[in-house]
C-alpha positions as CSV (number, residue, x, y, z in Angstrom):
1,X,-70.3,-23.4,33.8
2,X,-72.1,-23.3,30.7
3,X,-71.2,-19.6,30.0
4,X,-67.2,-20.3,30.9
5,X,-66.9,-23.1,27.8
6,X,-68.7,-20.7,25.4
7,X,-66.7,-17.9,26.5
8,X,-63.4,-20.3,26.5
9,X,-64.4,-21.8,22.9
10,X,-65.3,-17.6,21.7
11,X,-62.1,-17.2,22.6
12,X,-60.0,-20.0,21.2
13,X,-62.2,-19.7,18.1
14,X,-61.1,-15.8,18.3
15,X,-56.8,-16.7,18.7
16,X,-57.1,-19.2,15.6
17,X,-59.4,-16.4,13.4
18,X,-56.2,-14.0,14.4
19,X,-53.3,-16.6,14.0
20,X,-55.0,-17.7,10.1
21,X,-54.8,-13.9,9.3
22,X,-51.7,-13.3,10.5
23,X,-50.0,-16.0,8.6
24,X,-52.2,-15.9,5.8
25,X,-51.0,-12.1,5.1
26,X,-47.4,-12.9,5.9
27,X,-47.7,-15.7,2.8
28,X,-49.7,-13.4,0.2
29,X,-46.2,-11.8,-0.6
30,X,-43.8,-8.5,-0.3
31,X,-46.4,-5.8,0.8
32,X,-43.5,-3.2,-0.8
33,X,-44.6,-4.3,-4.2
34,X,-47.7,-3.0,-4.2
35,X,-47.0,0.0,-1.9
36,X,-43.8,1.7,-4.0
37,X,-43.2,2.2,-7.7
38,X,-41.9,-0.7,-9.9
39,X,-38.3,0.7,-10.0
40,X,-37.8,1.7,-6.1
41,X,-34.3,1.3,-4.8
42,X,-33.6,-1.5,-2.8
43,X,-32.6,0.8,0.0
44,X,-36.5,2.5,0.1
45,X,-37.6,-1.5,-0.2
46,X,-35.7,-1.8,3.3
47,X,-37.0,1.1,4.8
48,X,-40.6,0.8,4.9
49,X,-40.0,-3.2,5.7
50,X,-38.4,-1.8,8.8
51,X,-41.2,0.7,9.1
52,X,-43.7,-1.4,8.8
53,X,-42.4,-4.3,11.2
54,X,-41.5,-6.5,7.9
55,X,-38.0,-7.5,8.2
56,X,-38.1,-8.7,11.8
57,X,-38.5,-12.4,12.9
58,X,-41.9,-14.4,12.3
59,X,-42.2,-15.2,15.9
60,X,-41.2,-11.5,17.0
61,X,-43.5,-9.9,14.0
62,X,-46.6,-12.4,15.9
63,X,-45.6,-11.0,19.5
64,X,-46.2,-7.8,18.7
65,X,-49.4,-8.5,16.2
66,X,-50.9,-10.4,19.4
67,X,-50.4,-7.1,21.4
68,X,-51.3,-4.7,19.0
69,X,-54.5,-6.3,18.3
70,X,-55.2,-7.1,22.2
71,X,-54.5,-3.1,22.8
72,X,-57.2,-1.9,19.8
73,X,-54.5,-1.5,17.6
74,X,-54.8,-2.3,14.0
75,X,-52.5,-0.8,12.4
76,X,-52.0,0.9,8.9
77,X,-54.2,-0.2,6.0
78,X,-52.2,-0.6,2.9
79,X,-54.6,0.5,0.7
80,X,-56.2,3.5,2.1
81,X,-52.3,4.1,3.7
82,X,-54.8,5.5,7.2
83,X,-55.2,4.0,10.0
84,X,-57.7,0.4,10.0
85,X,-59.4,1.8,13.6
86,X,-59.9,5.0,12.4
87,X,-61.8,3.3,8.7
88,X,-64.0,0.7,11.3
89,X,-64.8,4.0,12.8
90,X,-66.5,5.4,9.9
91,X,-68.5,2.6,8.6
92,X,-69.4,1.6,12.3
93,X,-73.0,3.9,12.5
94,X,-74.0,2.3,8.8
95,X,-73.5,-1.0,10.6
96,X,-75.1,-0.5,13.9
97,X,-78.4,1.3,11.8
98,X,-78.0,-2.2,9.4
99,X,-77.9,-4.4,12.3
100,X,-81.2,-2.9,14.5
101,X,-83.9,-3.7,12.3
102,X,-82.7,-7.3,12.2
């Protein structure tokens, strides 16, 4: 019984962690800003919203965030403009050989 309410708060604590990310990088602004140049057309503005998922509905743009993330699915950085799994995937032995001694 013990196990089931950790695993149940783990859990709960792990849907709010997601749901505060999600919102909090809906609010920090137009990602197209700081992907394209200053003077970009409004019609490439549109076109990587739609690619990136952007101009759909809040509720629709969290469906599919929940799903992505539940399928390993992290999408694009928009930085590094590669894909967040494949960057975690790098760094992950430096980790792990961090992580042993302690």
């Amino acid at each position: 019984m013990f196990v089931l309410k950790r695993l149940g708060r783990a859990l709960l604590t792990l849907f709010v962690v997601v749901t505060v990310v999600f919102f909090v990088t809906r609010m920090s602004g137009d990602p197209t800003q700081h992907l394209l140049p200053p003077n970009s057309p409004e019609a490439e503005r549109a076109e990587l919203l739609a690619l990136l998922g952007l101009d759909r509905n809040i509720v629709v743009q969290y469906g599919y965030y929940l799903r992505n993330i539940a399928g390993g699915e992290f999408g694009l950085s928009f930085s590094a403009r590669r894909p967040v799994v494949e960057m975690y995937a790098e760094r992950l032995p430096d980790t792990v050989r961090l992580m042993l001694p302690s």
